[in-house]
C-alpha positions in Angstrom: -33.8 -129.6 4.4 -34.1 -131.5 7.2 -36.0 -130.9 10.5 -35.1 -132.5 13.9 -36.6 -132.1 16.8 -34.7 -134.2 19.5 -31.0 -133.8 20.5 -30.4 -137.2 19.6 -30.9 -137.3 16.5 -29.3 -133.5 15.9 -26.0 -135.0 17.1 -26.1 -138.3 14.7 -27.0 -136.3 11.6 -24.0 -133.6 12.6 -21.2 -136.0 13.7 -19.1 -135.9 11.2 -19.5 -132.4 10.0 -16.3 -130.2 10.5 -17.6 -127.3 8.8 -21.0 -126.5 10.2 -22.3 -123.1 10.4 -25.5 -122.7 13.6 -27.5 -119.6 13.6 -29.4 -119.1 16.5 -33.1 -117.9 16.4 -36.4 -118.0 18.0 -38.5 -118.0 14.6 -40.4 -114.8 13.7 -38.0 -114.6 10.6 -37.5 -111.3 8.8 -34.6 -110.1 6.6 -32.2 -109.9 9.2 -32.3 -113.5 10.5 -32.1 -114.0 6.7 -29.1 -112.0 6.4 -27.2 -114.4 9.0 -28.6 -117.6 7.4 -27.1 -116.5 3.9 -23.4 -115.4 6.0 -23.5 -119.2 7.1 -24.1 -120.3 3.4 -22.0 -118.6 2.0 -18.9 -119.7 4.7 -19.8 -122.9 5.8 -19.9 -126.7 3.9 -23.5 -127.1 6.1 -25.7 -124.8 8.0 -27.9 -125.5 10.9 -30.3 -122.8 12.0 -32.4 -123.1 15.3 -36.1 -122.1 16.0 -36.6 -122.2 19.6 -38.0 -119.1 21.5 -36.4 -119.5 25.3 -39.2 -118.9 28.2 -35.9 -118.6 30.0 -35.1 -115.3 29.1 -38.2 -113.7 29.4 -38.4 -111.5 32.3 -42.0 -110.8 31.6 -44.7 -113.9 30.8 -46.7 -112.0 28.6 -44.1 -110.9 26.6 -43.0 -114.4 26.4 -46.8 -115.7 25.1 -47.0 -112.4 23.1 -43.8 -112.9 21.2 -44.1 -113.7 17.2 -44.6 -117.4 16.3 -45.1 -118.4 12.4 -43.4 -122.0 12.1 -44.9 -122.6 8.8 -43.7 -119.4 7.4 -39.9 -119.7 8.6 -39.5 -123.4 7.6 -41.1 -122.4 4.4 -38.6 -119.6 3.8 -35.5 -122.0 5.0 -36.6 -124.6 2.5 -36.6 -122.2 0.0 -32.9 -121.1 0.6 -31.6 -124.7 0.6 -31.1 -124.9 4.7 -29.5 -128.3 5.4 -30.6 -128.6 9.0 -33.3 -126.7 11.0 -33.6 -127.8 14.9 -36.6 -127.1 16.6 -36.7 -128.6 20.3 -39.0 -128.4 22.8 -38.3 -127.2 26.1 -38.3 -130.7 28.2 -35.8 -131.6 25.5 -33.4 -128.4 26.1 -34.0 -128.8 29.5 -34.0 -132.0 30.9 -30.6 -132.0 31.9 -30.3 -129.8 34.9 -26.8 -127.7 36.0 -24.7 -128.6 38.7 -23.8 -125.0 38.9 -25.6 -122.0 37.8 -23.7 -120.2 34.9 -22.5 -117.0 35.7 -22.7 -114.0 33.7 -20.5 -110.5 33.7 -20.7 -109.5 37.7 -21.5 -105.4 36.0 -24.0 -106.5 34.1 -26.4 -104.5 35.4 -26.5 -101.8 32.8 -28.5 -100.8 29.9 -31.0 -104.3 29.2 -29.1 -105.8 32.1 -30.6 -103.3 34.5 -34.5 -103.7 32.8 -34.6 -106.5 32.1 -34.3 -109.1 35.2 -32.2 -112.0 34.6 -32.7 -111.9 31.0 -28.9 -112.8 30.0 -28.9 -115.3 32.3 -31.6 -116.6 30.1 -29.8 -116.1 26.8 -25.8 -117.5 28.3 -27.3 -120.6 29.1 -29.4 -121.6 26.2 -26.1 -120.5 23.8 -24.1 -122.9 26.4 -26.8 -125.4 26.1 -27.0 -124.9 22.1 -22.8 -125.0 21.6 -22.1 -128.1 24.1 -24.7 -130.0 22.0 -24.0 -128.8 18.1 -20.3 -127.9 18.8 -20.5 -126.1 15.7 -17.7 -124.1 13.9 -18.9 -121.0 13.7 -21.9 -119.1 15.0 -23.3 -116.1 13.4 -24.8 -113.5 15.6 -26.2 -109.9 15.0 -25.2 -106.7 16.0 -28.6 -105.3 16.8 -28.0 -107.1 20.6 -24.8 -105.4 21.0 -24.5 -105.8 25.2 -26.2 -109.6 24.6 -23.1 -110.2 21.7 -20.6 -109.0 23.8 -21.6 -110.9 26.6 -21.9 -114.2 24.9 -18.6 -113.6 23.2 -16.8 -113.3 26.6 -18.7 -116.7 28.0 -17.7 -118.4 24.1 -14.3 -117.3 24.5 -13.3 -118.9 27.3 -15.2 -122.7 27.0 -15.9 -123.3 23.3 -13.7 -123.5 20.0 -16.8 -121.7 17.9 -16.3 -118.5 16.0 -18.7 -116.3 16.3 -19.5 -113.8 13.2 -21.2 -110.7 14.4 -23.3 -109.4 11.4 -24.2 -105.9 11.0 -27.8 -105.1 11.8 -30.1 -104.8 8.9 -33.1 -101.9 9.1 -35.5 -100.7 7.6 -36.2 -97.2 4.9 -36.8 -95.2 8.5 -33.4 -96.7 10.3 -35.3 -98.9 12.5 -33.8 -102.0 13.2 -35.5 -104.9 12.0 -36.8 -106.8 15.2 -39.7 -110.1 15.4 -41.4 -107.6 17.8 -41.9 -105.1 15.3 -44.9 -107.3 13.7 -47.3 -106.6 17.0 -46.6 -102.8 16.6 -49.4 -101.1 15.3 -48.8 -99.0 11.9 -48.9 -95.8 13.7 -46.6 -96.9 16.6 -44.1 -98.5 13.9 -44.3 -94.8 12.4 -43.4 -93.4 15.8 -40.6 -95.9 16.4 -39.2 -94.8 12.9 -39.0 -91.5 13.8 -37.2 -92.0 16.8 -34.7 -94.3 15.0 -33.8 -91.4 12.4 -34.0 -89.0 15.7 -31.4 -91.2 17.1 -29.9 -91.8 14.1 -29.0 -87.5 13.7 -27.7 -87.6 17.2 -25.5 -90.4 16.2 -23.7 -88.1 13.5 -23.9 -85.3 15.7 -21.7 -87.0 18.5 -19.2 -88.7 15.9 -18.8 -84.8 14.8 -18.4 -83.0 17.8 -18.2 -85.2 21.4 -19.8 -82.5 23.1 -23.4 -83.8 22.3 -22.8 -86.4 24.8 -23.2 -83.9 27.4 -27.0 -83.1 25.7 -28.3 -86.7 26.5 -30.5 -85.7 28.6 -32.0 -83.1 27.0 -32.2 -85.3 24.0 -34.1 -88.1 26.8 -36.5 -85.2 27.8 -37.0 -83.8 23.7 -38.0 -87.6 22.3 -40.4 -88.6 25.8 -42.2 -85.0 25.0 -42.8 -85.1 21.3 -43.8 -89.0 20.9 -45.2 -89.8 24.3 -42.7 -92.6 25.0 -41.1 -93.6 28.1 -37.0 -94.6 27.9 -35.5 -96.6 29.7 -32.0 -95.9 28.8 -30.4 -93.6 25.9 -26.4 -93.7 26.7 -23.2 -93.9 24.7 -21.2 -97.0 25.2 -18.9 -99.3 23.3 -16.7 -102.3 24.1 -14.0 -100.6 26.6 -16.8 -98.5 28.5 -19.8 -101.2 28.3 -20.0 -101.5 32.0 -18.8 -98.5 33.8 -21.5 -97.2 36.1 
């Protein structure tokens, strides 16, 4: 395994490599970052994985110096599933170069994360544009858990860059929480809670796919789950690709 830390010497080692797999992270690994890492084994001749957690798409500082860093513990866990390549830049690196032109992201964007969180997917489009102009790999694995983030970098991918991405399906836990890098600062009682809601979530889920006219209960659902856990939502909606961003 080999770790670089400039872009120069990323794009020397990858030159010649037609079949590379990249999967983005920013470190914090649990078995869901695994779960992309082994897709990109499995399908590609190399594999590159990043660890590089963007200030750029933090809308919120302390959130950014709060978020889960264990460098020793990821590039332990790579080495021992036989990574080839793991990049981990500073920011002045990623950075240096500035844009002409600020990169522009879906002009509805402002729903679900895109309406809480201020310019966050700005954030996240241009480090993935950043990433891809500099590794130019051939495929990218991504997870589902993100699903408005995926969809919106597929739609910038799609029309600049030859990479594939591979959308993998989110991995969770015995409660149906999603596994998140987050999840480690909860306390044990607040990762109870947030287990209960995801099987709570999880029932309205099958409730809706049975009968459509659960949608119409949202709210009371919204009003139910703030009242029994003590929790504030921002959002609790049914979307999917075609209906992503009607207001």
């Amino acid at each position: 395994m080999k770790i670089i830390r400039t872009i120069k010497e990323l794009k020397s080692e990858i030159i010649n490599i037609y079949n590379l797999g990249f999967v983005p992270t920013m470190g914090g690994f649990h078995k869901g970052h695994l779960s992309l890492v082994k897709k990109s084994i499995n399908k590609c001749t190399k594999t590159l994985v990043s660890i590089y957690v963007n200030p750029t798409q933090f809308n919120n500082k302390k959130d950014f110096l709060r978020y889960p860093r264990n460098i020793k513990k990821d590039l332990k866990t790579l080495k021992k599933m036989n990574i080839d390549y793991v990049f981990i830049p500073n920011t002045s690196e990623i950075y240096k170069e500035k844009r002409k032109k600020k990169l522009s992201v879906h002009n509805r964007k402002k729903v679900l994360c895109g309406k809480y969180r201020k310019n966050h997917f700005e954030g996240v489009i241009d480090i993935v544009d950043r990433f891809l102009n500099i590794i130019n790999p051939k495929y990218m694995f991504l997870g589902q858990k993100d699903f408005q983030q995926l969809f919106l970098i597929k739609k910038h991918v799609k029309k600049k860059f030859r990479v594939k991405i591979v959308s993998c399906k989110t991995i969770r836990d015995k409660n149906f929480l999603a596994l998140s890098s987050r999840n480690s600062l909860l306390s044990k009682n607040n990762l109870k809670i947030a287990g209960n809601i995801s099987k709570e979530l999880n029932l309205l889920k099958k409730k809706i796919k049975k009968n459509y006219k659960y949608i119409k209960k949202i709210n009371y659902y919204i009003n139910y789950i703030t009242k029994k856990y003590g929790v504030k939502i921002d959002y609790l909606e049914v979307r999917n690709e075609r209906n992503l961003f009607n207001s």
